[in-house]
N, C-alpha and C positions, 0 to 999 in steps of 0.2 A: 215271208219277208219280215224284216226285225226293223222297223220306221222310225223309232225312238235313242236307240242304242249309238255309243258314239265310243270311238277307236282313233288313237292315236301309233302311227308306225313312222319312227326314224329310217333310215336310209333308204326312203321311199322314192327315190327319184328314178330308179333302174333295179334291175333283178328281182333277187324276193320280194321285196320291201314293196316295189313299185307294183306285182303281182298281191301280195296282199293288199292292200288300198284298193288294186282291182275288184278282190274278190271279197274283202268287205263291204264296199260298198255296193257292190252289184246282191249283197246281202240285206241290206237297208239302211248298214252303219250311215252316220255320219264321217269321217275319216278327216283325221287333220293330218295329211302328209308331209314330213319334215324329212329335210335333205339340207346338208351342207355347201353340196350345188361347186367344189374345188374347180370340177372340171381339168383342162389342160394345167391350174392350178397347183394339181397332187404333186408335180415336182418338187414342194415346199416341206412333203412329207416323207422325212428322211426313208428310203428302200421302198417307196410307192412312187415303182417305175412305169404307171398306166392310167389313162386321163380317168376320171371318177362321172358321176351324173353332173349335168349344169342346170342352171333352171329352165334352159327351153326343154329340158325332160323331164323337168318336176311341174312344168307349169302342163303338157301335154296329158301327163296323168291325173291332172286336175280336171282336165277338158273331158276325158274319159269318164269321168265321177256324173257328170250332168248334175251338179251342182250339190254333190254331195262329196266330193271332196274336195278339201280346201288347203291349199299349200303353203307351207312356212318354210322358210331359209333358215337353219338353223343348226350350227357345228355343235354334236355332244358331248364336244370336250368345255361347251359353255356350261356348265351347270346352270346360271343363273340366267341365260337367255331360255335354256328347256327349261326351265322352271316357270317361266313369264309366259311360255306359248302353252301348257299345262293348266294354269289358272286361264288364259285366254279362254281357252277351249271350253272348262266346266264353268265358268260365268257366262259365257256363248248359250252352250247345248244344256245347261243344269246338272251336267253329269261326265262321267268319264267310263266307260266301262272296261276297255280293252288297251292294255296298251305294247306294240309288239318291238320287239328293240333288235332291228335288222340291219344297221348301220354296222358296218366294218371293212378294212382293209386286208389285202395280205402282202407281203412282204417275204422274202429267203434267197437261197439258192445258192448257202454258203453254209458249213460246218457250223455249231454254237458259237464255238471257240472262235471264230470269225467273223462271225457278225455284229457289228457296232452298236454299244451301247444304246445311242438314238433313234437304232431301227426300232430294237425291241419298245425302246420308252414310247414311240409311234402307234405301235401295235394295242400295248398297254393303254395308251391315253385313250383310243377309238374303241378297241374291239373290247374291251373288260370294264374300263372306266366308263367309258359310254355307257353302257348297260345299267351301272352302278346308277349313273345319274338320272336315267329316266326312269329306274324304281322310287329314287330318291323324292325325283318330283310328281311322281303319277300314284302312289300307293298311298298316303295318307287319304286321298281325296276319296279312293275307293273304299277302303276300310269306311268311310263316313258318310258312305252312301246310304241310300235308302236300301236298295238291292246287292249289297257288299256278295252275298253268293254267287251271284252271276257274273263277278270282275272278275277279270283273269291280265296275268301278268306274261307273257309270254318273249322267249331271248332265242335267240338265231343261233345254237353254238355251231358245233361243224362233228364231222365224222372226225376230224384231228383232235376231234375234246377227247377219244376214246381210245385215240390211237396216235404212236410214235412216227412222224412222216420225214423223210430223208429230208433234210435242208430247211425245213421248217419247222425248227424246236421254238422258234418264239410264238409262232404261230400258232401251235399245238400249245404251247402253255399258255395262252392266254383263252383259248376255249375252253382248255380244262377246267380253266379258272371260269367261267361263264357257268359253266356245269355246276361247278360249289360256289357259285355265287347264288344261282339259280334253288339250288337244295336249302341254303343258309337261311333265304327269303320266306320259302315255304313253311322251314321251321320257325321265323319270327310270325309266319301268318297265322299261326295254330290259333282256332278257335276266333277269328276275323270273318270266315267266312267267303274270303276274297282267297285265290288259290294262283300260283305261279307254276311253270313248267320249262322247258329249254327243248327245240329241235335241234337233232344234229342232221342237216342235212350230208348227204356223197356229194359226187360230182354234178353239179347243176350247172343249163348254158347259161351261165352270166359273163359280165367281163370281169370278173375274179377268176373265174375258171380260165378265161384267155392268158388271163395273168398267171393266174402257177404253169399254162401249158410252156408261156417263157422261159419260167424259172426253171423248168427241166428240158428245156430245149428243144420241145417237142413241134411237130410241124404245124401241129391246129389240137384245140381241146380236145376233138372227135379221140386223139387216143389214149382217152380217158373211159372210154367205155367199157375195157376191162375190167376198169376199177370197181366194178359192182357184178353182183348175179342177174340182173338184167340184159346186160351187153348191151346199153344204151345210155346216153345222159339222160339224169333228171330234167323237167322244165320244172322253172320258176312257180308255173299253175300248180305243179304236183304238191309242193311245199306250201303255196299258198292255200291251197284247198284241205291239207293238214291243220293249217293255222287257224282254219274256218272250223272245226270240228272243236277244236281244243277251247275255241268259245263258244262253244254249245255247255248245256245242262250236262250231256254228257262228260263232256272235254272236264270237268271238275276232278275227275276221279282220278284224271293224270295227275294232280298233285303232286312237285317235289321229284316227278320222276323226268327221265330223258324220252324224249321219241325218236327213235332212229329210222332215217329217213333216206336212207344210205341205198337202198336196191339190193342191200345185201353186200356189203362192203369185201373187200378184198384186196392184198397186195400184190 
């Protein structure tokens, strides 16, 4: 057990996000769990046609924690709100060690050439920008740790970072963009000691997954299980328990690279 170490994860309130916070903290992290919490809300967010986490799900994964995680309301398209619960957290706990950036939407189910400007700028301001902002505000403080080797920066991209997916080219380029975001980092980390990495997970049961089963019209996620050499979906735990490795001693060596988390992806 790790009793001292302290991990922050955006779109913690459901799916991965809310699976890592589990499995961090049932690790020993401290976990300060941040979620924007839209809810029934997401209508607001142009081609995010599916309600998102609310805080009675961000506050339940906090009750899960036994008092080891701690819940913040907070949109990452605030820069300066993540930045304020960042400095909270390492004046709190003296440190930051992990920080995992799982917040995102998805949005499609219409040609490039058809999709409105706003959806994409939607997708961009969450799933790419988001990520930007919580290195922005969680990386200097690691670099100026005591134990700068054992912080890890880690980003949630997707199987779509690696791959072209029918109806969702904004989707797929804003992963992609995760992925060289995520590389860019590792090259500014050089010789910091503090090391970054991006999963791409496949098809996991979250309600993103409910949400592309829409988008393609399909009857229920379940068939998406094609989608991998498993013939099964991912759980949320399977990613989380990835995420748990990649903050280990070990998990260092990932540096800069991708973890494909896919089952074995396939079209």
């Amino acid at each position: 057990m790790i009793d001292d170490r302290v991990a922050i994860v955006t779109g913690a309130a459901r799916g991965i996000g809310a699976a890592t916070a589990r499995e961090l903290s049932q690790a020993g992290y401290q976990v300060v769990a941040v979620d924007a919490c839209l809810g029934d809300e997401s209508h607001q967010l142009p081609g995010v046609n599916y309600p998102l986490g609310t805080e009675a799900d961000l506050r339940e994964i906090e009750r899960y924690g036994n008092g080891k995680i701690h819940s913040s309301v907070c949109d990452v398209r605030d820069a300066e709100a993540l930045a304020l619960i960042v400095q909270s957290a390492v004046e709190r706990f003296g440190r930051l060690d992990v920080a995992v950036a799982a917040a995102a939407v998805i949005s499609g189910g219409k040609p490039m050439w058809n999709t409105p400007n706003e959806e994409f700028a939607t997708l961009i301001d969450i799933d790419l920008l988001g990520v930007w902002n919580l290195a922005q505000a969680c990386i200097p403080s690691m670099i100026s740790s005591s134990e700068p080797q054992s912080c890890r920066f880690i980003a949630i991209a997707s199987a779509a970072g690696s791959h072209g997916l029918l109806h969702l080219a904004g989707y797929s380029a804003v992963k992609h963009g995760v992925i060289g975001l995520i590389k860019g980092i590792a090259a500014d980390l050089q010789g910091s000691g503090v090391s970054a990495c991006a999963i791409s997970p496949g098809s996991t049961r979250t309600a993103m997954l409910d949400a592309s089963a829409q988008i393609y019209n399909l009857d229920s996620a379940e068939e998406f299980v094609s989608s991998n050499l498993l013939n099964r979906l991912l759980e949320p735990s399977d990613i989380a328990q990835a995420i748990k490795f990649c903050c280990s001693q070990a998990g260092s060596a990932l540096n800069g690279s991708v973890l494909d988390l896919s089952g074995g992806f396939r079209t």
